[in-house]
Structure formats: C-alpha cells, structure tokens
N, C-alpha and C positions, 0 to 999 in steps of 0.2 A: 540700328536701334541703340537708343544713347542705356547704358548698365548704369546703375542705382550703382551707389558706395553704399554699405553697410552701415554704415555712419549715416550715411542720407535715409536710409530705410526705420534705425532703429529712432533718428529724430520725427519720424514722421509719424512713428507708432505712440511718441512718446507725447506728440502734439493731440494724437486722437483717443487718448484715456481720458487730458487733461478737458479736453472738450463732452465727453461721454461721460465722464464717471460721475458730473453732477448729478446729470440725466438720470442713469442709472441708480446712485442714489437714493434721490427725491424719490423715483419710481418706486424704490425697495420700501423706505419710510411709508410711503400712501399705502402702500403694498399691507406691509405691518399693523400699520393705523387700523387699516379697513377690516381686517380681518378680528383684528381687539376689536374692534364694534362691535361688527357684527357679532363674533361669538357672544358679548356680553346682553345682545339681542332674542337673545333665544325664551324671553318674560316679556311681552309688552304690559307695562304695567300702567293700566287705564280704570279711572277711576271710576266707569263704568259696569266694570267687572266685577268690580269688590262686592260683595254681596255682603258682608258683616265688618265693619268699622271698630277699633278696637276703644274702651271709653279710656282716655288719655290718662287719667286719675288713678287706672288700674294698672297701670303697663308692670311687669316681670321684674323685679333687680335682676334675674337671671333669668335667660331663656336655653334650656339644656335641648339641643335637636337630637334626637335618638335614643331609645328605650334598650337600647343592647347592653352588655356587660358595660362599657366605657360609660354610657349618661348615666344609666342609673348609679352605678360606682361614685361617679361625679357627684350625684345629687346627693347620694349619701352621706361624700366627704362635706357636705358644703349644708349638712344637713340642721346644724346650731347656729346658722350665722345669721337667724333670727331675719329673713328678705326671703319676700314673696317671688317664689323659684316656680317655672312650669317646667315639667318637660314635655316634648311636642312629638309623638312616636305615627309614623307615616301606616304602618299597615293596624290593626287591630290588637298583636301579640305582643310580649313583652319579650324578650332576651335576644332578639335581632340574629348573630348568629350563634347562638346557644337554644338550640330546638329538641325538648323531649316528647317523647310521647310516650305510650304503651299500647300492646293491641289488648282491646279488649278481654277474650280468653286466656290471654296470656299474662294476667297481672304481678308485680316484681320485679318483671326486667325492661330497664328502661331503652328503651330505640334511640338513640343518640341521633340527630340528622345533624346535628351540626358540630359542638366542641364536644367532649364526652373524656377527658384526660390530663394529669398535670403532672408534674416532677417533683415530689417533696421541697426535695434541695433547690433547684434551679429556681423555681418559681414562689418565692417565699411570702411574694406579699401578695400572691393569692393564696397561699395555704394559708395567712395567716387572717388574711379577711373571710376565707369561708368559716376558721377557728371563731372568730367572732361575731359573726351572726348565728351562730349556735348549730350549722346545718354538720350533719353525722358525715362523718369521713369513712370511704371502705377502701380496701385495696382494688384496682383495678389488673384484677387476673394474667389479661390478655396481653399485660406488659405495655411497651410502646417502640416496639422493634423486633425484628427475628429472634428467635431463640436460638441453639445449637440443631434441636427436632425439627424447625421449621420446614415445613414443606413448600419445596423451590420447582415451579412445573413451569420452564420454560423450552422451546423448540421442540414438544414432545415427548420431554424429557422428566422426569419426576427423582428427584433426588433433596439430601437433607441441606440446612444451610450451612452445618460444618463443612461439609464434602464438597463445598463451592471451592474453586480455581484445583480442585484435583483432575484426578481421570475421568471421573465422567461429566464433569462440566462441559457440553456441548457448543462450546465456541471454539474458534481456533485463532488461540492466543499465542503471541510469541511466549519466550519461553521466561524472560524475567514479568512478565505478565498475568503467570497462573498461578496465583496464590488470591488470597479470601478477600470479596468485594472492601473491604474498611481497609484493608491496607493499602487497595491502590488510591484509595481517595484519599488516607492522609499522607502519604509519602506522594502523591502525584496530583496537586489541586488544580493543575491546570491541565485534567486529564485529556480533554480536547484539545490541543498542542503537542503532548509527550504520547499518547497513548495511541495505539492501533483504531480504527474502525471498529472492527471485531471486540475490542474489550472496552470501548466507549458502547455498544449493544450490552455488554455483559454486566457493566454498571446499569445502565439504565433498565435494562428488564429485571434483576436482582432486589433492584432496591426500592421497590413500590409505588415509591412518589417520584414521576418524573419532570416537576415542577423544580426537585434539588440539582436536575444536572441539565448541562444546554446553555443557551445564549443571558448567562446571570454571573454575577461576580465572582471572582474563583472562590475567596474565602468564606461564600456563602455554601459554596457546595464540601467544604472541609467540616467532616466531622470535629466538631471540637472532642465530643466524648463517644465513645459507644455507646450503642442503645443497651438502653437502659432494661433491664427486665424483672427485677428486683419485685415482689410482691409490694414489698416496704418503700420503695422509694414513688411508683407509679401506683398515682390513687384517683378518684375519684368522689364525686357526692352522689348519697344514696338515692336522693329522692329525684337524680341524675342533675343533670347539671344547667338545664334549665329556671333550676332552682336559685341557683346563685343571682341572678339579674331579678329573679322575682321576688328574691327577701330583702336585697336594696332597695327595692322599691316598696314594700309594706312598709319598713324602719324609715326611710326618708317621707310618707305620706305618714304617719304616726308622727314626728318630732313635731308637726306644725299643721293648724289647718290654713296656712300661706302657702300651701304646697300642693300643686294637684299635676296631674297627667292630662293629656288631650290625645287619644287616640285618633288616627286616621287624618292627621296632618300631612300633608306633605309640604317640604320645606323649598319656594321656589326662588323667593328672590329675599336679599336684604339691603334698606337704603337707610341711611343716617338723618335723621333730623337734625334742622338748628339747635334744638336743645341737647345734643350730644344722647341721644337715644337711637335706637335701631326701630324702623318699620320693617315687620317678620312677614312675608307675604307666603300663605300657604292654598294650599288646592285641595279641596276636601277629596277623601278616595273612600271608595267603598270595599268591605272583604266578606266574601265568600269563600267558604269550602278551602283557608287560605289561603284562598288566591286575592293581592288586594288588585286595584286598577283606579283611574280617575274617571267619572263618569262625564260624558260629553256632552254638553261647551261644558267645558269648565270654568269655573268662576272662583273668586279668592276671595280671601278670609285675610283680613290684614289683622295681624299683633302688634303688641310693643314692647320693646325691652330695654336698660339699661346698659348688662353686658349680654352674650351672647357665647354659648361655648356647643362648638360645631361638635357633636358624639357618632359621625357618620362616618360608613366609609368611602375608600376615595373614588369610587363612580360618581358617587351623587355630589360629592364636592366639586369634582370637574363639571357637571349637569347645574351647579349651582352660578343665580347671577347676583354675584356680588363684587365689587369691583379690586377686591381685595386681594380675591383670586386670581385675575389677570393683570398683577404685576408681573413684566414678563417672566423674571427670573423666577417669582413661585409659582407660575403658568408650567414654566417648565420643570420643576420639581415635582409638580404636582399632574401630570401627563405624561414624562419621560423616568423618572427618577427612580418610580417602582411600577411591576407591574401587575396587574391581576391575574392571579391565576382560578379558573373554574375547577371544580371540585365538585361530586357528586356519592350520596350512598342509596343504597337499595339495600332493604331489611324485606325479607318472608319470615314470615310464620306458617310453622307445619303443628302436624299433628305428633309426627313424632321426630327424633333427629337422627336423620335417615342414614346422615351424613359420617356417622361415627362407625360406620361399618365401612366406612372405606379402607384400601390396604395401604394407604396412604395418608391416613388421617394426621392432622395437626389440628391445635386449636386458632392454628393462625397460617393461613398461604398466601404464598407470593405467587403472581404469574403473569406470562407474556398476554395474558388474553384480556381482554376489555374490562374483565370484574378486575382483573390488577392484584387487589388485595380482598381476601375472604374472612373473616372470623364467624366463629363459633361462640355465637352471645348465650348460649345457657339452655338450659330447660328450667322450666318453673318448677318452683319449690311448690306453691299449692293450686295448682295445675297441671300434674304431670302428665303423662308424658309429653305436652307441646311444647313448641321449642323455636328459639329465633335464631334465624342465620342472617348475616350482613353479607349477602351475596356478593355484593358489589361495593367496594369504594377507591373512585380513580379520579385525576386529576391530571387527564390528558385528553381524553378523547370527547370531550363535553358535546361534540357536533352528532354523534354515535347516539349515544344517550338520548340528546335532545330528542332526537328525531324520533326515537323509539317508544319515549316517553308520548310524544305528540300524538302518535299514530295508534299507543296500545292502549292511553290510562286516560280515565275522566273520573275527576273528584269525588269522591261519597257525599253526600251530607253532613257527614260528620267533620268533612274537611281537613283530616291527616291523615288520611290512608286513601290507595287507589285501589280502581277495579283493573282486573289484569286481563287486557287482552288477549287473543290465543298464541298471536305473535309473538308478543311483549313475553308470554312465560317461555315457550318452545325456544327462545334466541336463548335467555338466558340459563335454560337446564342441559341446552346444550355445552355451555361452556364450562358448568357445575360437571356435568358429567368426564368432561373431561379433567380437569382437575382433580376428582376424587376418584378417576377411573372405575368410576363404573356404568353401567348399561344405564343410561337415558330411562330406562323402558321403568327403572328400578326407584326412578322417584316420582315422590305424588307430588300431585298437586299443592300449593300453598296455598294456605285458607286466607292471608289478605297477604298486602306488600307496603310499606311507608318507603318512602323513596324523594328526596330534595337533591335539586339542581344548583346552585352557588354561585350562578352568572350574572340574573339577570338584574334589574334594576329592580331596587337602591345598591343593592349589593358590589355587583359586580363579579366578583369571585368568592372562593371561600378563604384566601389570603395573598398577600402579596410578596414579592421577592425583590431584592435591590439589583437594580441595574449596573452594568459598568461605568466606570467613571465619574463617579457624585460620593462626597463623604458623608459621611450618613450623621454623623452629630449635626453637622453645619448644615444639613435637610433637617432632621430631625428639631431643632433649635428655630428654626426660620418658620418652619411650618406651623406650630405652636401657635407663635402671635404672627402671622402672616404681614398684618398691617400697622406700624408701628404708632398710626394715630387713630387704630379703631380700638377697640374694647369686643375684639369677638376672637375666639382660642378655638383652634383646632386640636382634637384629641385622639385622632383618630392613630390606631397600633398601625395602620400602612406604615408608616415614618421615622416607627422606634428600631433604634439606633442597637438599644441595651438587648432585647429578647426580638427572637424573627416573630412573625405578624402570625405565623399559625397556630400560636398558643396565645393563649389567653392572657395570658398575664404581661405580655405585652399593652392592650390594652387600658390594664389596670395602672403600667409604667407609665401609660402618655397621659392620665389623668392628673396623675402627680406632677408632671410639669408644668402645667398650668396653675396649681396648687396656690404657689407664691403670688399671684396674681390676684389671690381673692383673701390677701393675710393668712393663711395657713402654710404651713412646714412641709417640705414634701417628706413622703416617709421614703 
C-alpha cells in the first residue's frame, strides 16, 4: 500500500475546507437569517386582530412604555415640553418595581415588596428628586448592610458579624483566609481563582445576596465601599417608596391635559410608518387580585407615536418585536450582556413580636437557610403591640419559593396579601425558629403575609448584574438609541454603566441619557 507524504495529506485537507467552507458558510448565514426571523415572529401582526385602530390626527409626540420609577421619571423630565405624551403601563399599578403596601391592622409601617432604600451620598439625583417633589424623607433604621451585632446563623452556628473569620466561624479556611468577609472581597475580587472552596462558601453564605458572588464580573463582586449603616446616610420615604413613581405621575398628569396614562397595555410589537411615526401595537391585559394576564384570543389595540422611549425592563424588551432589537450585536447585548437575577420577600404580621425574645436577637440576620436575610420592620406606633417581620428576602433559590408559593397561597380580594397555607407557614416557622433559636411550639400564628416573586414577566428579575466580557459604557451608550435611524430610547437601569441595577437610582441615571434627545440637559 502506496504511504501518503504529508505534504500529500495536508494538500488535500487544504483542497477540502476550500470546497466545504462555502457550504458551510452559506449554511451558518441561512442558519443566522432563519433564526432573526423567526425570533422577530413571535407577533403575527394581522390586521384582523386589531380590534381598535388609533385616529392618525391624535398619535403621541411621545409614547413613554412603563409606569415604574424610569417612565414616570421620564414623563416628569419631559413634562413642559408642551407635546401630547402617553404613558402605556401593562398591569393596572403604578411604580413597576417600587411595590408598597400595609397590612391592614398594622397601619405606619410600610411592607416594601419591592425598592424600599437609598444612600444619601451615592445616589444624589434621587435624593434630590424625592427633595423636589416634596415627599418627607426618614432614616431608614435597618441600615443597608451588617452591622458589628448582626446576627450570622450559618452551619448551625449562631454567632455576631464582628466575630466572622475568627474561632468560631465554622468553615475551615486556610489560614491567610480567616479574617472578616469584606476583606477578602476587596483584597481577593477574583475570589473564585485565588480562594479555597470553603471560603468561596463562607463568602457566599455571610453575605446575603448571592446574586454579588459567582459566574459575574469580578469588579462587580468588589465592594467599592463598606456597608453603609449610618442612620444619616441610609434613608428612605415615609409614605414608603411606592410613592416616589406615584408623585411623578400626579406632577407629569397636572402640567398638561396632553398627558394621560393607559393602563393595562401591553407593549407587543412596534413598526415604523412612511411618515416616520411608530405603530405601538399592544394586547389589552386584565388584573385581578394583582395578578395581571392577557385574556384569550387576544386581540391588539394599535397606537401611534412620533418618538417612543422604551421604560421597561430587559425580559420584556428581549419578548419585544421590534426590529431594532435584533440588530445582532444589540441582540446580544441585550440577552447575553446582563443577567436577571430573581428576587423575592415575604412579610407576616403578628400580633405581637415574638421574635425579640430571642437569645439571639438582631434587628437584622443573615443565614444559610432559604429566608437568607431576615429583618425586624417595627411594631406599630398606634397599633401596638402588632408587629411586621420580613421573614424572608433571597435572591437565589426563586424555584423553592415558587413552588411553595404555588402550592400554599391564593390571592385575597384585596389583592396584596395572601392566605397562608398550613405548609406554606409550618416550612417557614421552621426555619424562623431556627434562626432565632427558639422552640417552633413558641410562635404563633401570623394574622396575614404579603409576599412578591421578581421573575416573572414583564419583569424578569428583581435586578440585573453585568456579565464578563462586555464594557459597560459602550452597552450602556448603544443600548440607549439602539437604532440609529429610529427615534425610539431605551431606558431601561439593566444597562447603567454609573450605579448597579438594584438601586434605584440607576434607573433615574438611564433616564437622563436619553435627555439630550428630546432638547433637555442631563442633570
């Protein structure tokens, strides 16, 4: 048998790329093509369907999509510039993820399900917007991080959060390892490279949220500063923070009667006219008991606008068909670039707070167990002695949750509080009980529970974290005006660059970039 030269072999391999790799190719592009369709297939838009036709004579200067902190913010900025503005908000409620409530019996203290906290300093142009709508500023007690007292109940183990990387920190850490969670995170940001197994556990379970540590960009998981705990520096609004998206939106529907709201839109598709206008195509939804849904067949409701500024977040812009959005490169900005992270809290109301006789007690815990983080929201000033506890707020285990949720709770009528199943309380007084060490047997019953999940759609999560590999101006910048020859602005906090997505005033940042777009200064 005649042997190949090598020379003979590597020309023959080099004959059969140049013949294949058309093939292959062509295949990968139809490949690409097909898939940009289709995705952008997910609205057949038939004008069959349309069940309300918008009168061409009336169309939007501006169509603001989203009632949360960001549109109403928007609309407020945008609120003298004397042009017929809608904003188009998908469920019934106003502040998107700014959710207050109070239980009944317990009035003064507000249930935060969604934002509920700011930083004086850090976050200035929301201190300075809530200063200017006139809403009252308090201290927020609880801080916004450990204190020295904090109570640390992880492996079993119950101890303070000064006394972390000492003796009784129950991990076994090497020995330049055992010292206090913040110093290994700013001296070690690429703790998953340099750091043990064991004290990657010892981060993660210490530090509440474990959305900051894990598969996200190192300088995202570096503490820039310590938490903060300062009475003076961590504030909030009194009438809870809810409020803030609801007073933008009285002051922006006051400046003008060109200005009105559309609840229970939902935003599905957008296509450009010849005359350089947007058709807004939306799906009427229904809400109950806050829960909203699209009632079946569904049928659409076509708008019209001039510009268009997107105030959502990024589930529903990836869920949106516009074509703007699958340009590839902000396809992938806009699916790979950041991610959603789920987020959930659970609030009971008791009769009395049972919980201050623990030998353990803090106003604020950390732990390895599914509630993750606990605080101590108050007893009412004129209701006493009942008293709200935040059992539960994690942003890890959102499949636990769910499910617990699904199986134990069905909506009141009143629509922001659940009824408690037998399950649904017995899981979680177990894991109170262990936390505050004491006998299960020793706590009563809670008279109701408010309790929100942060996953599902429009939402997506309750914020998002930057991925590796992508600069965040040059996402941040792109995603803004996505399409350089449409007139529609993305504003959504996924994408800011300046403040991370789970404060608030993020959102307020991505507003202002858009700003210059409609003649206004960003502040």
């Amino acid at each position: 048998m005649k042997t190949l030269s090598l020379r003979t072999v590597l020309l023959h391999l080099v004959i059969l790329i140049l013949i294949f790799q058309p093939i292959s190719l062509g295949y990968t592009k139809r490949m690409l093509k097909n898939q940009h369709v289709r995705g952008r297939q997910n609205l057949i838009i038939d004008k069959r369907t349309i069940n309300e036709s918008p009168d061409f004579g009336q169309c939007d200067d501006i169509a603001i999509i989203g009632a949360g902190i960001a549109g109403t913010y928007a609309a407020w900025r945008l609120r003298q510039q004397n042009k017929r503005i809608s904003i188009y908000e998908y469920s019934n409620r106003v502040g998107g993820r700014m959710y207050t409530v109070q239980f009944p019996e317990i009035p003064g203290i507000n249930v935060e399900l969604g934002g509920m906290r700011y930083l004086r300093r850090s976050h200035a142009l929301l201190h300075e917007t809530i200063q200017q709508l006139g809403l009252r500023i308090k201290r927020f007690d609880l801080g916004s991080g450990p204190s020295p007292d904090t109570t640390v109940n992880v492996r079993g183990v119950h101890l303070r959060f000064d006394e972390l990387g000492g003796n009784k920190t129950p991990y076994r850490l090497l020995p330049n390892e055992r010292k206090p969670v913040n110093q290994l995170l700013c001296t070690q940001s690429y703790y998953h490279k340099y750091l043990s197994a064991e004290a990657q556990h010892y981060i993660r379970d210490t530090g509440g949220f474990d959305s900051l540590h894990g598969e996200i960009v190192a300088s995202f998981a570096v503490r820039t500063s310590p938490p903060s705990n300062s009475s003076n520096d961590v504030l909030t609004v009194a009438t809870g923070f809810a409020s803030i998206p609801i007073k933008l939106l009285q002051r922006f529907l006051r400046a003008s009667i060109r200005h009105s709201i559309k609840l229970n839109h939902d935003l599905k598709g957008i296509r450009k006219r010849g005359d350089g206008y947007y058709n807004l195509f939306f799906e009427p939804t229904i809400t109950r008991s806050s829960t909203t849904w699209t009632p079946r067949p569904a049928t659409l409701k076509m708008k019209c606008a001039k510009q268009v500024i997107l105030a959502t977040n990024r589930f529903s812009l990836e869920k949106l068909d516009w074509k703007g959005l699958y340009q590839p490169r902000i396809r992938e900005y806009l699916t790979k670039s950041v991610k959603d992270i789920p987020a959930a809290k659970l609030y009971f109301s008791y009769d009395y707070p049972w919980w201050r006789r623990s030998p353990v007690y803090s106003d604020y815990i950390i732990s390895d167990t599914p509630l993750r983080q606990t605080y101590d929201f108050g007893t009412s000033k004129l209701n006493p002695p009942k008293s709200v506890l935040q059992a539960m707020y994690m942003d890890n285990n959102a499949p636990y949750w769910e499910e617990l949720f699904d199986r134990g709770n069905v909506n009141e009528p009143n629509g922001h509080f659940v009824l408690m199943g037998k399950e649904f309380v017995q899981v979680t007084h177990k894991y109170l009980a262990d936390i505050y060490k004491l006998p299960v047997r020793n706590i009563p019953p809670p008279t109701k529970a408010a309790a929100y999940l942060w996953k599902n759609y429009p939402y997506g999560g309750a914020w998002q974290i930057w991925m590796p590999g992508y600069i965040w101006p040059t996402v941040e910048r792109e995603m803004t005006k996505p399409s350089v020859n449409d007139e529609v602005y993305v504003v959504s906090n996924a994408f800011n660059a300046r403040s991370f997505s789970f404060w608030s005033n993020a959102a307020l940042q991505s507003v202002e970039l858009a700003m210059p777009y409609f003649g206004l200064k960003p502040k």
